[in-house]
C-alpha positions as CSV (number, residue, x, y, z in Angstrom):
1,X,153.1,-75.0,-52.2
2,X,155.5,-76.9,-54.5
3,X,155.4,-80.2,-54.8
4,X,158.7,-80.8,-53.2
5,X,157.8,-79.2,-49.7
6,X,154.5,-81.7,-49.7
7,X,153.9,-84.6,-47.3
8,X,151.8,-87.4,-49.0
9,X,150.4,-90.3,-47.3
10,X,149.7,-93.6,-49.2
11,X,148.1,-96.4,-47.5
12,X,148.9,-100.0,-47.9
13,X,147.1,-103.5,-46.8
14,X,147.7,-106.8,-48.2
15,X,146.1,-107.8,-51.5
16,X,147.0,-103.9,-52.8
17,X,146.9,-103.3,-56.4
18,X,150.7,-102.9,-57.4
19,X,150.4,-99.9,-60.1
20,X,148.0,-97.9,-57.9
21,X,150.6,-97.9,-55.0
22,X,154.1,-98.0,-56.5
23,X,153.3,-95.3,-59.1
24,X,152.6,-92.8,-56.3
25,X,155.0,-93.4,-54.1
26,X,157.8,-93.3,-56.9
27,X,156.3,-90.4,-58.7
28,X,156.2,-88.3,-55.1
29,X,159.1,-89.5,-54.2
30,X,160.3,-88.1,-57.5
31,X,159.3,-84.8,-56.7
32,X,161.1,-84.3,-53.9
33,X,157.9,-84.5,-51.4
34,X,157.9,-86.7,-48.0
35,X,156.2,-90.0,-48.8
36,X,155.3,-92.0,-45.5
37,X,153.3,-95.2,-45.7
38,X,151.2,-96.1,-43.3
39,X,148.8,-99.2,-42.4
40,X,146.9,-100.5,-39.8
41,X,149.8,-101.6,-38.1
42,X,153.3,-100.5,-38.5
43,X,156.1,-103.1,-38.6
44,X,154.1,-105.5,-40.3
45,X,155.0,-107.2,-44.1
46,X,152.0,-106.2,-46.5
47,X,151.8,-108.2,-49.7
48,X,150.4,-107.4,-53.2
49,X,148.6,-109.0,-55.3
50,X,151.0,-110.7,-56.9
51,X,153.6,-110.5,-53.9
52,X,155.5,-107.8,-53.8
53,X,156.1,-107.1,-50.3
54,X,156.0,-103.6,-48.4
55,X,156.4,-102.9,-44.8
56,X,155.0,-99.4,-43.6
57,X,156.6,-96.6,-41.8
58,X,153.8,-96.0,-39.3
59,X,150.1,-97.0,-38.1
60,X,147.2,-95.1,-39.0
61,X,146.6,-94.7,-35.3
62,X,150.1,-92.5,-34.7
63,X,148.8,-90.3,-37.2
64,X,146.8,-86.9,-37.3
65,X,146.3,-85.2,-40.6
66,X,148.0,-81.8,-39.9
67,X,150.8,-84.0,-40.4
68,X,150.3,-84.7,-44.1
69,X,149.1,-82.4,-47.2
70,X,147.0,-85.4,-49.5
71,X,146.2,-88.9,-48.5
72,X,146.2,-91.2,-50.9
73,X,143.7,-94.8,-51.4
74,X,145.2,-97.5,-53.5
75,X,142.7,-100.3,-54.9
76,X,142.9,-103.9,-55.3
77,X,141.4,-105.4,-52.3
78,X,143.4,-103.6,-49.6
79,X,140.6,-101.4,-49.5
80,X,138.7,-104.3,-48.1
81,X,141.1,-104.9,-45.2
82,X,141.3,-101.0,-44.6
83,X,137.1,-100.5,-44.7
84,X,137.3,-102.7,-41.4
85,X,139.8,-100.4,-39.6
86,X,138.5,-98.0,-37.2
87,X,142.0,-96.5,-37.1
88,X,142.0,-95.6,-41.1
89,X,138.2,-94.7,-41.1
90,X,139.1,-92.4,-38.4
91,X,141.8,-91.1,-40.2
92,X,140.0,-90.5,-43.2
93,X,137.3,-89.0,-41.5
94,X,139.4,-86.7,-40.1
95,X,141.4,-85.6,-43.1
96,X,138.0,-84.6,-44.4
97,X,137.1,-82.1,-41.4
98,X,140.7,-80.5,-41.8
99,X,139.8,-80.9,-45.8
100,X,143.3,-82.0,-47.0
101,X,143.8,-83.7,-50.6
102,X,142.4,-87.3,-50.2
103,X,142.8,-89.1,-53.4
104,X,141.5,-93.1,-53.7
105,X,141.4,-95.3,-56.7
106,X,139.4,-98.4,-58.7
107,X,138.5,-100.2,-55.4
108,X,139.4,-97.6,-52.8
109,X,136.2,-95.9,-52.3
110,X,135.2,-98.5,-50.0
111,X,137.0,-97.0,-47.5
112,X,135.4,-93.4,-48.5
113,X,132.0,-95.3,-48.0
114,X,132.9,-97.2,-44.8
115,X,134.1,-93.6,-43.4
116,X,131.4,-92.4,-44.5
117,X,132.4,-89.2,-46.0
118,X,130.4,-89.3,-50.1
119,X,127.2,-87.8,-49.2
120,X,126.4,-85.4,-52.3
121,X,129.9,-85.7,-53.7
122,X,130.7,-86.7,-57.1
123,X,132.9,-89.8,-57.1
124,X,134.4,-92.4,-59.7
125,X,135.6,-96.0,-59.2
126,X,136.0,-99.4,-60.8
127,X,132.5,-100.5,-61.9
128,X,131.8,-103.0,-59.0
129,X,132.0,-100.5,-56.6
130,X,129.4,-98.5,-58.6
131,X,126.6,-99.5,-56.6
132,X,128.5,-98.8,-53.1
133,X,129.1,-95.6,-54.2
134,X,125.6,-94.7,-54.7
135,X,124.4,-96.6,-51.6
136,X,126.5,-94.3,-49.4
137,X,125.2,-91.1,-50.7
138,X,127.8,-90.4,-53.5
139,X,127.1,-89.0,-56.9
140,X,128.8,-91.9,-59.1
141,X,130.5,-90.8,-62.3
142,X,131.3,-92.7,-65.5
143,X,134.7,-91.0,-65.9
144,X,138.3,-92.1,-65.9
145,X,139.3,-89.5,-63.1
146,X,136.7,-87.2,-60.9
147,X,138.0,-84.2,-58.6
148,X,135.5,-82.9,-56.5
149,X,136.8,-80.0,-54.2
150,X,139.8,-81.7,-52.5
151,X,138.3,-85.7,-53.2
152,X,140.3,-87.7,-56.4
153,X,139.3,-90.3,-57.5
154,X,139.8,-93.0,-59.8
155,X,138.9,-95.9,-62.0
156,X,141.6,-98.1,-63.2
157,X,145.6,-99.0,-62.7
158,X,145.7,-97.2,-66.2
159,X,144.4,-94.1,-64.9
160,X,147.0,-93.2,-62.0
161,X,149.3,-91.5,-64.2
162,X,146.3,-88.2,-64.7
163,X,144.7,-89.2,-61.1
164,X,148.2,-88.3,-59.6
165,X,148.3,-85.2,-61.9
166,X,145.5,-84.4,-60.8
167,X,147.4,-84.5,-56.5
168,X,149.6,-82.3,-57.8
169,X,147.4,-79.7,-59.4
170,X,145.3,-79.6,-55.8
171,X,148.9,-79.7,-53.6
172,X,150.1,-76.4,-56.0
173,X,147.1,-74.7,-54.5
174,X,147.6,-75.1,-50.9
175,X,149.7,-73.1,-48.7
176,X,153.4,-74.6,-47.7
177,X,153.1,-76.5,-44.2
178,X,154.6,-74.8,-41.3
179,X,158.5,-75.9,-41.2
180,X,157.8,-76.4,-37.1
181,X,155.5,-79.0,-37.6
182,X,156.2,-82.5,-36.6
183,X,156.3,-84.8,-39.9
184,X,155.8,-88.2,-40.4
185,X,159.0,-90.4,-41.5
186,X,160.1,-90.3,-45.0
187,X,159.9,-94.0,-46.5
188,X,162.9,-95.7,-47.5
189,X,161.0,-98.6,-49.0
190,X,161.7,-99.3,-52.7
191,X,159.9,-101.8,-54.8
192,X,163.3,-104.4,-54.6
193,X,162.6,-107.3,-52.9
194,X,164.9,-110.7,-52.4
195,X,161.3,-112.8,-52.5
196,X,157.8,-112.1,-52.7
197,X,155.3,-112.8,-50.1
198,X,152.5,-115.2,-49.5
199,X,149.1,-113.4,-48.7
200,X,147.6,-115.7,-46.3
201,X,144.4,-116.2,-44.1
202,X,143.6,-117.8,-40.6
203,X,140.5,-118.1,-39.0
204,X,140.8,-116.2,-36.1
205,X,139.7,-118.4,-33.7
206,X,138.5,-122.3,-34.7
207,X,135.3,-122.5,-36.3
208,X,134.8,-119.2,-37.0
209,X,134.1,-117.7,-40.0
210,X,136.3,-114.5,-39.4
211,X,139.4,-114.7,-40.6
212,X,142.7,-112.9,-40.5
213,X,144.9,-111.7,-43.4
214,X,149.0,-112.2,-43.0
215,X,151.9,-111.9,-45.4
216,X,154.7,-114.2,-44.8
């Protein structure tokens, strides 16, 4: 397909990594495709790690993958958030069995471990994640970018300019999607802001030791 007829994913939690998810959006959006974001809750403020503040078109949970062409993981430590939602394992999980374009980068093979989906696969990441990576079956990789079949991934903010190269390369190889197909929204979300956000916690209940992440 070209690029331009390509629906791209990109996930977003609070704490994300700013380069690994603005690039990608902005360079899709670039090439004409249909950028949605999505979250484990739609409507919600998610915050960067330095506070730039994004709100998401729809929850992982309204989401099957015939709906999108690639999926794409940012780092920080969004993926932390996003390892501990059933909706986005699922999700991932599923893009797997329909094998569409899933692409993740420097932290975001968490989530690939969490879902469970690296057994016998070669896969890069940002070096603390090195040992996750081999603990959940995957083949880890010393290299900048690693494309495995229809898996990207990626080490560093430096490295998304080649890991979304990379996208592109895989979504050129894949048919066009069926114009009858329901699509996801297209964002409209840009990185202006009139203030950043706060990236917050709150035990959720007292005394515990679990705790909640907000934006505000």
């Amino acid at each position: 397909m070209k690029v331009s007829e390509a629906r791209v994913v990109v996930l977003v939690a609070n704490l994300y990594q700013e380069i690994e998810f603005w690039y990608p959006v902005m360079r899709f959006k670039e090439l004409g495709a249909r950028v949605t974001i999505a979250a484990p809750a739609s409507g919600e403020v998610y915050g960067s790690k330095l506070g730039y503040p994004v709100q998401a078109d729809v929850s992982v949970d309204d989401i099957d993958p015939s709906q999108f062409d690639a999926l794409v993981v940012p780092g920080g430590l969004a993926p932390e958030a996003l390892r501990t939602s059933a909706g986005t394992l699922d999700l991932v999980r599923k893009a797997f069995e329909q094998d569409k374009i899933v692409a993740a980068i420097c932290h975001a093979p968490w989530v690939l471990v969490s879902a469970g989906v690296i057994q016998g696969r070669r896969v890069t990441s940002v070096g603390p994640v090195r040992d996750d990576v081999i603990n959940g079956g995957g083949n880890w990789v010393d290299q900048s970018i690693v494309v495995d079949g229809h898996l990207v991934t990626g080490q560093l903010p430096n490295d998304v300019p080649p890991f979304c190269q990379e996208i592109i390369k895989l979504l050129e190889t894949v048919p066009a999607p069926d114009a009858a197909q329901a699509t996801l929204p297209r964002s409209t979300m840009t990185a202006e802001y009139a203030r950043p956000v706060k990236v917050k916690t709150a035990a959720v209940a007292p005394a515990s030791a679990n705790y909640l992440m907000f934006a505000e």
